[in-house]
PDB file of N, CA, C and O in Angstrom:
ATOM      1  N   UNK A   1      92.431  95.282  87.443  1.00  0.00           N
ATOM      2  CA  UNK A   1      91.716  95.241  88.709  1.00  0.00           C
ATOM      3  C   UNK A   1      90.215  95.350  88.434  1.00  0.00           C
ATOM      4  O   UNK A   1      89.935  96.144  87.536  1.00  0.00           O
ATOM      5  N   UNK A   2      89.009  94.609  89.122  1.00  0.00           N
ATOM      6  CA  UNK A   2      88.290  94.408  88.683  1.00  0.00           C
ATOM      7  C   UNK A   2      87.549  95.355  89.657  1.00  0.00           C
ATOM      8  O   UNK A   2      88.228  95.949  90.494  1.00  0.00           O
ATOM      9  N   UNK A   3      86.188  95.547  89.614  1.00  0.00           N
ATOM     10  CA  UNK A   3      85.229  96.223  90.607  1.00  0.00           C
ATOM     11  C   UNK A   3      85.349  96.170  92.282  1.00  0.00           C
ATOM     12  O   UNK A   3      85.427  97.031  93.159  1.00  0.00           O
ATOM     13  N   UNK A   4      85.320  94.566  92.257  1.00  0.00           N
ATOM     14  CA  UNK A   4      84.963  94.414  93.427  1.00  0.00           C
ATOM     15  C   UNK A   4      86.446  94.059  94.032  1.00  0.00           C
ATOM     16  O   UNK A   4      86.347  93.743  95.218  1.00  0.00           O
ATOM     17  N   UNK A   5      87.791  94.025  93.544  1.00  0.00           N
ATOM     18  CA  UNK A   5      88.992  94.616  94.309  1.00  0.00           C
ATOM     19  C   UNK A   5      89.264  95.917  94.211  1.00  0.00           C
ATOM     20  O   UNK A   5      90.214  96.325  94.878  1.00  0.00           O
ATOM     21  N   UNK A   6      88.612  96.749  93.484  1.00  0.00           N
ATOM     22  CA  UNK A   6      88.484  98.327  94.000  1.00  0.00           C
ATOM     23  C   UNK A   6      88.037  98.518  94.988  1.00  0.00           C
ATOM     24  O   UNK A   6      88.710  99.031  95.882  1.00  0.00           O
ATOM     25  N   UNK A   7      86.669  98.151  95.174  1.00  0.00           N
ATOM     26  CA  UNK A   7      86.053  98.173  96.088  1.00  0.00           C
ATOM     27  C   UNK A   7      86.377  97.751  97.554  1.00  0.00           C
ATOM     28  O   UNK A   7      85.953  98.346  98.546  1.00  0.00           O
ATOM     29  N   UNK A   8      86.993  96.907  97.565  1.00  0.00           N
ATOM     30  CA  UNK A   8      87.622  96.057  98.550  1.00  0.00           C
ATOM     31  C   UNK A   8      88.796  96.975  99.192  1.00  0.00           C
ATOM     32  O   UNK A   8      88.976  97.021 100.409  1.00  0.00           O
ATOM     33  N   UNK A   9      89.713  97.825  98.098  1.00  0.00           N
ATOM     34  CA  UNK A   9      91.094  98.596  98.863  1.00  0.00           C
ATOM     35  C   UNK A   9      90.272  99.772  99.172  1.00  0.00           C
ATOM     36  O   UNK A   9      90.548 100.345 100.226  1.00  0.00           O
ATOM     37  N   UNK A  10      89.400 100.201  98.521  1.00  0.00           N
ATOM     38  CA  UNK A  10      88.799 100.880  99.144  1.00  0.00           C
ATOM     39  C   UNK A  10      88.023 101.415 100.190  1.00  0.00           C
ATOM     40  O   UNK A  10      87.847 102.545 100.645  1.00  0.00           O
ATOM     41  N   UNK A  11      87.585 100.220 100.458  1.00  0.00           N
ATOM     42  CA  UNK A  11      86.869  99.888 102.071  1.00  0.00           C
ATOM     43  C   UNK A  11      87.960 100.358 102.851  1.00  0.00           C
ATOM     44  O   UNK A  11      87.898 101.252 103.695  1.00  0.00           O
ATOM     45  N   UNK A  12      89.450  99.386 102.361  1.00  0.00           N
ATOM     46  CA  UNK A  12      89.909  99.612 103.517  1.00  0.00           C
ATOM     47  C   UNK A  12      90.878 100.619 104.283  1.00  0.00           C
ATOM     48  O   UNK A  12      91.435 100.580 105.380  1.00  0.00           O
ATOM     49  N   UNK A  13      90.828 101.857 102.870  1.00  0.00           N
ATOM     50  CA  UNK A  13      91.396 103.229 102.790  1.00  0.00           C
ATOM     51  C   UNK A  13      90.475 104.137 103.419  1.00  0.00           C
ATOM     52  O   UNK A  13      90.943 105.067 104.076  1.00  0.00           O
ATOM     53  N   UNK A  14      89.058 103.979 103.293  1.00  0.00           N
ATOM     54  CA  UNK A  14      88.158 104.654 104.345  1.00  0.00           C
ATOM     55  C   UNK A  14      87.739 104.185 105.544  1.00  0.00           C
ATOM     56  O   UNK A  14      87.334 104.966 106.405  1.00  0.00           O
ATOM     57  N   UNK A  15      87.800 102.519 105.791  1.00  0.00           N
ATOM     58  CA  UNK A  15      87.421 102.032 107.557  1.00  0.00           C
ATOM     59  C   UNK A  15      88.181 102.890 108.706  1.00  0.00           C
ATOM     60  O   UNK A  15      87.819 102.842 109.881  1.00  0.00           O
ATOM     61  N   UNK A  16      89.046 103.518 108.347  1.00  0.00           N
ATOM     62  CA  UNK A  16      90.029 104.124 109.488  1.00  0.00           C
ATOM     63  C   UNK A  16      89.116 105.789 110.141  1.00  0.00           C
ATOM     64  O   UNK A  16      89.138 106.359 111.232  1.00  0.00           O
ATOM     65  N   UNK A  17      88.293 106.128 108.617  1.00  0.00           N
ATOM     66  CA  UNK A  17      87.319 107.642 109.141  1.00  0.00           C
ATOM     67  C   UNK A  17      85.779 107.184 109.479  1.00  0.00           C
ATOM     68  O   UNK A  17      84.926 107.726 110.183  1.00  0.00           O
ATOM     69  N   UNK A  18      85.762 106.435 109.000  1.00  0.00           N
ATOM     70  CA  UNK A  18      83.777 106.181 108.935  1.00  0.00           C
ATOM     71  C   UNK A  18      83.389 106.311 110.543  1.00  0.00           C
ATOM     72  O   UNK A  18      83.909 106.004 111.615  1.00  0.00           O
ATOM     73  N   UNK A  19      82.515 106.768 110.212  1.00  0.00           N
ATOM     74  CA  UNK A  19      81.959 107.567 111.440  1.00  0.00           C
ATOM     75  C   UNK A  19      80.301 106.646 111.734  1.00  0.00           C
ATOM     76  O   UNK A  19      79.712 106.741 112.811  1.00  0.00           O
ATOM     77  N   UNK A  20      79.887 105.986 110.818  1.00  0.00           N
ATOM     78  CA  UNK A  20      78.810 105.468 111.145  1.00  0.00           C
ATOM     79  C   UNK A  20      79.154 103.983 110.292  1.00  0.00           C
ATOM     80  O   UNK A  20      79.225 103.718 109.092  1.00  0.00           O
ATOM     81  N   UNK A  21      79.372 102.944 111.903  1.00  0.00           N
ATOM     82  CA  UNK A  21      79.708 101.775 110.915  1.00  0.00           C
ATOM     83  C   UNK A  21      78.353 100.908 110.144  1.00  0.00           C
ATOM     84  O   UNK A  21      78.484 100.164 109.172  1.00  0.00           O
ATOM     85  N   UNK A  22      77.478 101.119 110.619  1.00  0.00           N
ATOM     86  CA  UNK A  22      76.006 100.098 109.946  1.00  0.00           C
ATOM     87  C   UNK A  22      76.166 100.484 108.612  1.00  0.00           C
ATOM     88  O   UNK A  22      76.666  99.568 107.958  1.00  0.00           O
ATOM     89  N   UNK A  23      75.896 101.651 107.851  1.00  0.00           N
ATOM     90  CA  UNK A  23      76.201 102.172 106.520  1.00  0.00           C
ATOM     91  C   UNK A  23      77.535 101.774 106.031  1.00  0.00           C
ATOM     92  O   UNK A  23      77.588 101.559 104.820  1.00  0.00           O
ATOM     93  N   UNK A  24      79.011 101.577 106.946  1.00  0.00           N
ATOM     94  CA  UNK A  24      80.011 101.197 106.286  1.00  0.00           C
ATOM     95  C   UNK A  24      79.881  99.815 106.132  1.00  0.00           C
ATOM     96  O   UNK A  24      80.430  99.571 105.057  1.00  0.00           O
ATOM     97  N   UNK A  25      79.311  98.415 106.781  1.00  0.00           N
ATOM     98  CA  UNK A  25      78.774  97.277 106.872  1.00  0.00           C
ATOM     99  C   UNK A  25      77.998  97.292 104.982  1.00  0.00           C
ATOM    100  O   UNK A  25      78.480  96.673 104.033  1.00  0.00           O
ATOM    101  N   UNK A  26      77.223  97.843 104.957  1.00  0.00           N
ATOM    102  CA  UNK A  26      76.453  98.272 103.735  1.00  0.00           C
ATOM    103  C   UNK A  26      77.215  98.912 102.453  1.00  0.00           C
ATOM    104  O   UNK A  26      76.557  99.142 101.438  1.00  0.00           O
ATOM    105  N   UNK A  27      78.479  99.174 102.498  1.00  0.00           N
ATOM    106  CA  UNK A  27      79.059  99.966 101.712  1.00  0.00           C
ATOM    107  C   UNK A  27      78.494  99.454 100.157  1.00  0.00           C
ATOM    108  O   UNK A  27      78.059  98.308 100.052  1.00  0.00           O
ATOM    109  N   UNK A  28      78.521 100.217  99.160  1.00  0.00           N
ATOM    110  CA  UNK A  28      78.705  99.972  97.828  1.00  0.00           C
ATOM    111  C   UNK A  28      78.935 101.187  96.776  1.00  0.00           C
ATOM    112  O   UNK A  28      79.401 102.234  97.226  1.00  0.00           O
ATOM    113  N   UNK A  29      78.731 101.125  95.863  1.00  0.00           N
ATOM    114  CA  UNK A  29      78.616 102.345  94.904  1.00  0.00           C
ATOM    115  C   UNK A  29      77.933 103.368  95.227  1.00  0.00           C
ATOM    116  O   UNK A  29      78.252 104.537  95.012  1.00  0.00           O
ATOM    117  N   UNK A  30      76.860 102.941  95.811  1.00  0.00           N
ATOM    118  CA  UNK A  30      76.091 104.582  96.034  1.00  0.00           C
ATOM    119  C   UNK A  30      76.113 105.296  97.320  1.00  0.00           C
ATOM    120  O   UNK A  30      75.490 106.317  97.611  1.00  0.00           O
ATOM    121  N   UNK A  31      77.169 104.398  98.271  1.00  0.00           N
ATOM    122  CA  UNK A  31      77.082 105.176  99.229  1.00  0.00           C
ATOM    123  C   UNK A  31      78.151 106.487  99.367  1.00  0.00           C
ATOM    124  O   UNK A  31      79.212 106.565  98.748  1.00  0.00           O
ATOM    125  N   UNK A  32      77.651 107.458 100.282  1.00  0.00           N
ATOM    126  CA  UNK A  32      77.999 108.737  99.630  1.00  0.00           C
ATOM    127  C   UNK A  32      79.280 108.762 101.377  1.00  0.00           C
ATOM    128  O   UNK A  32      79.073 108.095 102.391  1.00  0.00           O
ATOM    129  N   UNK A  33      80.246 109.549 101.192  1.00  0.00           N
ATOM    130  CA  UNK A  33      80.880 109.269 101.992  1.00  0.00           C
ATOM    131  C   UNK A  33      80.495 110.536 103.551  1.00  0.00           C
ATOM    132  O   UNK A  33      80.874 110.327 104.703  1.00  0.00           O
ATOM    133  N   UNK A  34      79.607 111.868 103.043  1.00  0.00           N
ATOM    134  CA  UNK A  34      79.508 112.579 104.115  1.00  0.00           C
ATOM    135  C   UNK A  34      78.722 112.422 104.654  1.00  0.00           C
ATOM    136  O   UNK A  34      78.708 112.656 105.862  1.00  0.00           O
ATOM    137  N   UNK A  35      77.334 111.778 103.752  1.00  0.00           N
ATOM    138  CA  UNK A  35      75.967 111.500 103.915  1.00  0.00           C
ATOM    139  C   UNK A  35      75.598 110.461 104.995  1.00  0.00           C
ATOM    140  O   UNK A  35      74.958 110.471 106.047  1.00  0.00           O
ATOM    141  N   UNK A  36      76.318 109.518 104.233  1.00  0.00           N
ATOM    142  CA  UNK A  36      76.129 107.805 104.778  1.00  0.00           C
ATOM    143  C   UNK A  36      77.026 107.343 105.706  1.00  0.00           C
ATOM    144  O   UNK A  36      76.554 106.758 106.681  1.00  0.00           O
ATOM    145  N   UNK A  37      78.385 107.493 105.612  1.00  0.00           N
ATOM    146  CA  UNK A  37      79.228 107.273 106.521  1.00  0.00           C
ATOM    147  C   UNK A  37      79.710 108.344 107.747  1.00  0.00           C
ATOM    148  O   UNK A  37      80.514 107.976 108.603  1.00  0.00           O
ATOM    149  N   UNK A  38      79.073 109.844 107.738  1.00  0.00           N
ATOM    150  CA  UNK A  38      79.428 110.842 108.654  1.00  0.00           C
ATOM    151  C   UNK A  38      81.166 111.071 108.461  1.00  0.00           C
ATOM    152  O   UNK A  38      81.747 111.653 109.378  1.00  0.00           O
ATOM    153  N   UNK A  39      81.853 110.669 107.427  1.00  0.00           N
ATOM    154  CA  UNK A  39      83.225 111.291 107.029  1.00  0.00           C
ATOM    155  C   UNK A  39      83.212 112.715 107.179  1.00  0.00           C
ATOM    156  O   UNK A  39      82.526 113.314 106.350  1.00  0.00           O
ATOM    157  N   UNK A  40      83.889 113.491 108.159  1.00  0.00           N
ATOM    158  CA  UNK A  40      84.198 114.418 108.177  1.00  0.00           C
ATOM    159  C   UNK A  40      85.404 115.522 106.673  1.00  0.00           C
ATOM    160  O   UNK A  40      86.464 115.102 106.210  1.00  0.00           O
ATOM    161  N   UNK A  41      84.972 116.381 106.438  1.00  0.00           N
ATOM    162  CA  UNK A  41      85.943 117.069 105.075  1.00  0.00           C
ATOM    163  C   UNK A  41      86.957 117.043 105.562  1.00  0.00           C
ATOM    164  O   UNK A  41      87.788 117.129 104.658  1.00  0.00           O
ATOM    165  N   UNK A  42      87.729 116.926 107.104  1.00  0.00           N
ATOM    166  CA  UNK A  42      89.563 117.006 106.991  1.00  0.00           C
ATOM    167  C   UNK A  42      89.625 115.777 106.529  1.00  0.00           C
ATOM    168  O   UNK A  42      90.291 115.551 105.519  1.00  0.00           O
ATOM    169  N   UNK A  43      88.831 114.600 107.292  1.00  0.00           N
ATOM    170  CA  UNK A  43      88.858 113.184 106.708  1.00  0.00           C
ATOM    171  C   UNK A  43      88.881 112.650 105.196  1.00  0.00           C
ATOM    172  O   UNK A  43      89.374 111.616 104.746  1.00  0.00           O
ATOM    173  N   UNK A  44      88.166 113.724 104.535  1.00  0.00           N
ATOM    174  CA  UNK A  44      87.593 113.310 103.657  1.00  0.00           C
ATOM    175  C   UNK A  44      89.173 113.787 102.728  1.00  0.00           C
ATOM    176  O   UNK A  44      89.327 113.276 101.619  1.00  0.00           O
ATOM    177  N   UNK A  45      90.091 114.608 103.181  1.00  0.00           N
ATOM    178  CA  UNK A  45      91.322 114.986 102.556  1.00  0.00           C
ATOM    179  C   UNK A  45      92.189 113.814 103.055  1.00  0.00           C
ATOM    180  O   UNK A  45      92.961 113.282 102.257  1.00  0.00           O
ATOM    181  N   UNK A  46      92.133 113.511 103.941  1.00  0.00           N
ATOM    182  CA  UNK A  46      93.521 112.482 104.531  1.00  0.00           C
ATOM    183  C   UNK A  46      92.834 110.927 103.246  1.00  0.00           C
ATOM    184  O   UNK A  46      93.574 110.032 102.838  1.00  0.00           O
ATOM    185  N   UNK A  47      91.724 111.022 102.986  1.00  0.00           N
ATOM    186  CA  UNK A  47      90.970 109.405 102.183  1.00  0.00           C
ATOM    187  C   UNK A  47      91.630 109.415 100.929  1.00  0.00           C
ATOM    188  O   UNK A  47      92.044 108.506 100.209  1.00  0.00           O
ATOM    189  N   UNK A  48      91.636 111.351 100.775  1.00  0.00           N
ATOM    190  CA  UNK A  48      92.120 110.933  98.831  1.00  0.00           C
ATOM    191  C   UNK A  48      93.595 111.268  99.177  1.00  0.00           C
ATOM    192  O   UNK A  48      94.191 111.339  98.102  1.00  0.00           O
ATOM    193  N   UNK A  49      94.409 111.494 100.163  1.00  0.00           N
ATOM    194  CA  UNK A  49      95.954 111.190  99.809  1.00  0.00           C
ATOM    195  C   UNK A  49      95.837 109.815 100.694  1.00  0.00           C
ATOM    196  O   UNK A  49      96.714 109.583 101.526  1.00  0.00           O
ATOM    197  N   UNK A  50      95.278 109.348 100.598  1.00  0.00           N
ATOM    198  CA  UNK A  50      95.488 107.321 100.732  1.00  0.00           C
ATOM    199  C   UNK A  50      95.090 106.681 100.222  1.00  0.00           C
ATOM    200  O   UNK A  50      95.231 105.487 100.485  1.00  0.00           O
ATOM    201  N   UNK A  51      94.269 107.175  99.064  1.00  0.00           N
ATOM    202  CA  UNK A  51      93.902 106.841  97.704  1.00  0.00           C
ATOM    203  C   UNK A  51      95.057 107.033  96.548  1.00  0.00           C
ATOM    204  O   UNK A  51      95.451 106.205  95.727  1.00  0.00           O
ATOM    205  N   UNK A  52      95.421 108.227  96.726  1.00  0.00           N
ATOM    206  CA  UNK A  52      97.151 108.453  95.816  1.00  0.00           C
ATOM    207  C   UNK A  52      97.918 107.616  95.604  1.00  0.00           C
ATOM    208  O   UNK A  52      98.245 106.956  94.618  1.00  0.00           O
ATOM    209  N   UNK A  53      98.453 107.729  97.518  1.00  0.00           N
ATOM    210  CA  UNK A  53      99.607 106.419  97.646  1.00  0.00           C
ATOM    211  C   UNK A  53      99.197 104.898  97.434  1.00  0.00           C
ATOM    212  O   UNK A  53      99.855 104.144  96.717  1.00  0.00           O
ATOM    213  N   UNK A  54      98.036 104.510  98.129  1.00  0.00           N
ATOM    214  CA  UNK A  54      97.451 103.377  97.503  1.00  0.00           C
ATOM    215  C   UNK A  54      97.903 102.474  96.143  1.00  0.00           C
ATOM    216  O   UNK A  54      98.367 101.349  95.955  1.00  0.00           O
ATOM    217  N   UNK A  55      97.449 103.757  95.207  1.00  0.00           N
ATOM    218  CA  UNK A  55      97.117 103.447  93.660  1.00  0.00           C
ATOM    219  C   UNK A  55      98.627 104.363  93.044  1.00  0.00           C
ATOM    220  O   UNK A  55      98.270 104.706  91.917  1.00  0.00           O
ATOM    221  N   UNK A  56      99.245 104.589  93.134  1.00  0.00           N
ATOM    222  CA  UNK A  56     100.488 105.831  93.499  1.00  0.00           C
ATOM    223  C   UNK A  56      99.889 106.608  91.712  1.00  0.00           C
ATOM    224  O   UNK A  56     100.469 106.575  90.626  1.00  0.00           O
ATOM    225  N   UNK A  57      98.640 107.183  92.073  1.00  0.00           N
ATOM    226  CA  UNK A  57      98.216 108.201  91.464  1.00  0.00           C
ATOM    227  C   UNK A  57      98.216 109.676  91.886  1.00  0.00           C
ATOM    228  O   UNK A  57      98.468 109.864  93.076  1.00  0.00           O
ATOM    229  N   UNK A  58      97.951 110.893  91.032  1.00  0.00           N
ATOM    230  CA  UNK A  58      98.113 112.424  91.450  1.00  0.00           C
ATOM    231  C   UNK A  58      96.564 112.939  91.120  1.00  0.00           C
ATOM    232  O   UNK A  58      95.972 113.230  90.081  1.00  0.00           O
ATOM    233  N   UNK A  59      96.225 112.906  92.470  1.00  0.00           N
ATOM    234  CA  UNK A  59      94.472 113.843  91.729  1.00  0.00           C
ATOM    235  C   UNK A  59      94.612 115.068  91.925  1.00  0.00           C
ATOM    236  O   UNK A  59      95.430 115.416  92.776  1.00  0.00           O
ATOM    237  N   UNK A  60      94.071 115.781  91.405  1.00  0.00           N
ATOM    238  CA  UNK A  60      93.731 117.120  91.156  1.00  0.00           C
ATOM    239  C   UNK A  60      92.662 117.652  91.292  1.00  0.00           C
ATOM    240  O   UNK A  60      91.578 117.157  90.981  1.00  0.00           O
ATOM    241  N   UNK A  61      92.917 119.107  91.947  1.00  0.00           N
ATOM    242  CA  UNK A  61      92.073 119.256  92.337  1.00  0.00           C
ATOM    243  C   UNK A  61      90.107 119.244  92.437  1.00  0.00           C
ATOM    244  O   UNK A  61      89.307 119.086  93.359  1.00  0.00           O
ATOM    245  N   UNK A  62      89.988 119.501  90.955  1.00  0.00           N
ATOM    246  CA  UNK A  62      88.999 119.022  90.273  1.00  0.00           C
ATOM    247  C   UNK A  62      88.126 117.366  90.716  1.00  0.00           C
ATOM    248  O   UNK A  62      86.981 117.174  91.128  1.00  0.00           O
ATOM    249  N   UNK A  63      89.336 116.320  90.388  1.00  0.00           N
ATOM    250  CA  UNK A  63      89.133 115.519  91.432  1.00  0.00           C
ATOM    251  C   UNK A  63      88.708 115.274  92.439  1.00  0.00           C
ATOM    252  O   UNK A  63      88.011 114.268  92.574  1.00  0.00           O
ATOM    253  N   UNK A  64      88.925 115.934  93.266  1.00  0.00           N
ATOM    254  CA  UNK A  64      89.229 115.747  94.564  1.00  0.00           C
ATOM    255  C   UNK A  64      87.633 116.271  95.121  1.00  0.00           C
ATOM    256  O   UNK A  64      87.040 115.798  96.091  1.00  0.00           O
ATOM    257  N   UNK A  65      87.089 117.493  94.117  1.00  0.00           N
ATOM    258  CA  UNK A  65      85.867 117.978  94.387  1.00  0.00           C
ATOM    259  C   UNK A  65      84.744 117.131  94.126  1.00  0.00           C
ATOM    260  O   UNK A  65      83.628 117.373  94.586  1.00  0.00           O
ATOM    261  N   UNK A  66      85.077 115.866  93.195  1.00  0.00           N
ATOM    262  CA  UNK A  66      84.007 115.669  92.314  1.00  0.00           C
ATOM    263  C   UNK A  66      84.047 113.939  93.564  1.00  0.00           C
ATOM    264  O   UNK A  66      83.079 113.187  93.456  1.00  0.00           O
ATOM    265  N   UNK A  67      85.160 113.560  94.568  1.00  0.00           N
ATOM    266  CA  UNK A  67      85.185 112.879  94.973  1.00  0.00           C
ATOM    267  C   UNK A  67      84.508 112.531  95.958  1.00  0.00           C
ATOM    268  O   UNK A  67      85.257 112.304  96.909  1.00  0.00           O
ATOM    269  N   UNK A  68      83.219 112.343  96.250  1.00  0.00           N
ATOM    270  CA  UNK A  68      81.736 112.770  96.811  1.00  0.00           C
ATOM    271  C   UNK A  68      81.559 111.231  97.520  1.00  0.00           C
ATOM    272  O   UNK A  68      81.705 111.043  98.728  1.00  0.00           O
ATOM    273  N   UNK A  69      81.191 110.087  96.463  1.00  0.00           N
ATOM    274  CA  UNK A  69      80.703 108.914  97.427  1.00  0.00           C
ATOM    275  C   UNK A  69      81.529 107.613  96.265  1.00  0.00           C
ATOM    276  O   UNK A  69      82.127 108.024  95.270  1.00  0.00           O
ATOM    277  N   UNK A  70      81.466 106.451  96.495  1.00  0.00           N
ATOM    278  CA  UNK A  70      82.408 105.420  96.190  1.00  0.00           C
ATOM    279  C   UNK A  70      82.311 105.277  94.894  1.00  0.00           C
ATOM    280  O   UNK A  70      83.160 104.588  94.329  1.00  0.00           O
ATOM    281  N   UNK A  71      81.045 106.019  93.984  1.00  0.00           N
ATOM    282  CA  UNK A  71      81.284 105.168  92.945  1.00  0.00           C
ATOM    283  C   UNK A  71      82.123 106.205  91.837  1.00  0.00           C
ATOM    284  O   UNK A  71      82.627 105.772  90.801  1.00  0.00           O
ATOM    285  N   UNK A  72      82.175 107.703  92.273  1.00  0.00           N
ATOM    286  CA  UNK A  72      83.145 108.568  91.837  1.00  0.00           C
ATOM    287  C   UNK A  72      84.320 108.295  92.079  1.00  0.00           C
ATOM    288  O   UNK A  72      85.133 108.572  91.197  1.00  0.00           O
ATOM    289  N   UNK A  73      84.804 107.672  93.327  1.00  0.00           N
ATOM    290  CA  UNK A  73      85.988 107.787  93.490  1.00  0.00           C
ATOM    291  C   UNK A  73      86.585 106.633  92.785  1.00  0.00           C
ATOM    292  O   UNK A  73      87.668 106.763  92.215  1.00  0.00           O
ATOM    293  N   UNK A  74      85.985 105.584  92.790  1.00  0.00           N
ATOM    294  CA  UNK A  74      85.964 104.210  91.544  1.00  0.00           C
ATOM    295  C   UNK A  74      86.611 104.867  90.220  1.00  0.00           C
ATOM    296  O   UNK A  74      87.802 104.939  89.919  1.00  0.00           O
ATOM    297  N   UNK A  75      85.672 105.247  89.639  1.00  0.00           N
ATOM    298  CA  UNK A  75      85.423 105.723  88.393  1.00  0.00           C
ATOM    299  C   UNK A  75      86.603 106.645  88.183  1.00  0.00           C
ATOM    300  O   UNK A  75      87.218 106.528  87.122  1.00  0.00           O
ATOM    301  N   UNK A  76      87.089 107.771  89.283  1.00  0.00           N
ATOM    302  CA  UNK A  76      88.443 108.908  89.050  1.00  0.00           C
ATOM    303  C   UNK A  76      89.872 107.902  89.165  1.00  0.00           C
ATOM    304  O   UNK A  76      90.948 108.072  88.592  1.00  0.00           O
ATOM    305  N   UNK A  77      89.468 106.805  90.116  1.00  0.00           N
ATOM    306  CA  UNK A  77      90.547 106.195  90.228  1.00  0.00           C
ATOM    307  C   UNK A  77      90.835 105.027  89.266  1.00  0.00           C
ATOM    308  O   UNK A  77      91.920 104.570  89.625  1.00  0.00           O
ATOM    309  N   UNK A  78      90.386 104.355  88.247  1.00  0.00           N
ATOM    310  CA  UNK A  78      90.111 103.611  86.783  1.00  0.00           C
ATOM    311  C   UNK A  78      90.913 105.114  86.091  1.00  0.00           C
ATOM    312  O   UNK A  78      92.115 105.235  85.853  1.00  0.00           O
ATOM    313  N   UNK A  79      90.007 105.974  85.913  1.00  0.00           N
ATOM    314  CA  UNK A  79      90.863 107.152  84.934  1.00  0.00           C
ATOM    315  C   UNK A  79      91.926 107.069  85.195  1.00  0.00           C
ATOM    316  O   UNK A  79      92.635 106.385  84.458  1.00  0.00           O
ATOM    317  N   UNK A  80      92.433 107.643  86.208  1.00  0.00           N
ATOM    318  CA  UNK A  80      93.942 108.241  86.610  1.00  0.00           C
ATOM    319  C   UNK A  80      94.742 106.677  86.422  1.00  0.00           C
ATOM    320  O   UNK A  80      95.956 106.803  86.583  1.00  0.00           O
ATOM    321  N   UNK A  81      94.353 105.383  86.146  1.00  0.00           N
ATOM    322  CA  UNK A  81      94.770 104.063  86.257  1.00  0.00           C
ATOM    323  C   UNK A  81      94.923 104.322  84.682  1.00  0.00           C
ATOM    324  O   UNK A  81      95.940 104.923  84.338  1.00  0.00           O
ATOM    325  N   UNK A  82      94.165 103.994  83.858  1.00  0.00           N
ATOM    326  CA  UNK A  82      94.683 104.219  82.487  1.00  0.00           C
ATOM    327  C   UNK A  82      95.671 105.216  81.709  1.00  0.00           C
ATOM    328  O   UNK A  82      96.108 105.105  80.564  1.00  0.00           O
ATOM    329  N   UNK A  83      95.925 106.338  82.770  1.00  0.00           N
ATOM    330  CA  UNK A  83      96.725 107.193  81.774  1.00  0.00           C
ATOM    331  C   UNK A  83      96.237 107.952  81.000  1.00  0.00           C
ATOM    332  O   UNK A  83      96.953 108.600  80.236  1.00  0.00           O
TER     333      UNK A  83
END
């Protein structure tokens, strides 16, 4: 899977919370998901168990902290993809 079909399931695992669509219109790597999109933290828990099932990966908690804006969650979700 390449960048920009990460990017792409990804959009569409967070369009369901984004809270400010002009910034989600804009999405890319650096956008941050509490900052830029107004994702609320329960939201921001329901994104990474639809990131799990998605990718049918297990994050941890560590994870889950470090899972801040798109290009972390990219990057945790490539890891947990390799094994």
């Amino acid at each position: 899977m390449n960048k920009e079909e990460l990017i792409a399931k990804l959009k569409l695992i967070i369009a369901p919370y984004v809270q400010d669509e002009e910034a989600f219109k804009n999405l890319s790597e650096d956008t941050d998901f509490v900052n830029d999109l107004k994702i609320n933290s329960a939201n921001l828990v329901d994104i990474i168990l639809d990131i799990e099932d998605e990718f049918d990966i297990h994050l941890e908690n560590e994870d889950m902290e470090q899972m801040l804006n798109v290009k972390s969650a990219m990057d945790i979700v490539i890891q947990k993809l390799k094994g």
